[in-house]
Phi, psi and omega in degrees: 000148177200086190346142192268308196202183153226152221269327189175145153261126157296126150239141170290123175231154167264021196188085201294334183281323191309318167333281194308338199242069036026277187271307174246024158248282196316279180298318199070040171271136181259126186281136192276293222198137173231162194166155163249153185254187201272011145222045161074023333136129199240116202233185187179127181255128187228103204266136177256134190299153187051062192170130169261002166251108215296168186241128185238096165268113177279130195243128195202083165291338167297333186278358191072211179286152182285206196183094196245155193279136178319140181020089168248290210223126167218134209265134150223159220242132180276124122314115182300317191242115124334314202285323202292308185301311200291310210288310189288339156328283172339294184313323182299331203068049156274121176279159206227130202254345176190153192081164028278167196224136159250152204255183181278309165337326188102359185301154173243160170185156191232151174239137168247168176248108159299183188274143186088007167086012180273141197277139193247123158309139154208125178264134147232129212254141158317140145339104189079042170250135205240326199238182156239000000 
């Protein structure tokens, strides 16, 4: 057996609209879909430009609040300008918790906190850069 592609990461958020307008004030990520699933589990499919693989936030207010663990886990999103990103990041008022930092690659990058504290990358890679 061998997996064809990947489809979507889920994260458990507490609080799914802060979550979204988040993700599409901030990001510009678009919402696919909303739904409750058949165990009441409150979801949002969320599409990243360029990219065929959903961002899935799951919201299950009975279980409480999350709790996400320091450098666990972190999603990161390819930039055009990093200096562009920083100056709107700013505007936002979005804290920009590290960086900017260049890789041995040449890549530059910052890291921000969506809401419940999951760390966001935000990169811009040299032309013909595969990684950072």
């Amino acid at each position: 057996m061998r997996v064809k592609k990947l489809l979507h990461t889920r994260m458990r958020v507490s609080d799914m609209n802060q979550t979204i307008k988040f993700y599409t004030d901030v990001l510009g990520l678009e919402v696919l879909e909303r739904k409750t699933s058949p165990r009441g589990s409150h979801l949002a499919f969320l599409k990243v430009p360029n990219s065929e693989e959903l961002i899935e936030l799951c919201s299950f207010p009975p279980s409480g609040p999350v709790k996400v663990q320091e450098d666990l886990v972190h999603l990161a999103f390819e930039v055009d300008n990093l200096d562009e990103t920083i100056r709107t990041m700013n505007a936002k008022q979005i804290k920009i918790t590290d960086g900017p930092t260049r890789s041995s690659s040449g890549s530059r990058f910052i890291f921000i906190d969506a809401p419940d504290g999951y760390e966001i990358e935000l990169i811009e890679r040299p032309p013909g850069t595969a990684l950072v």
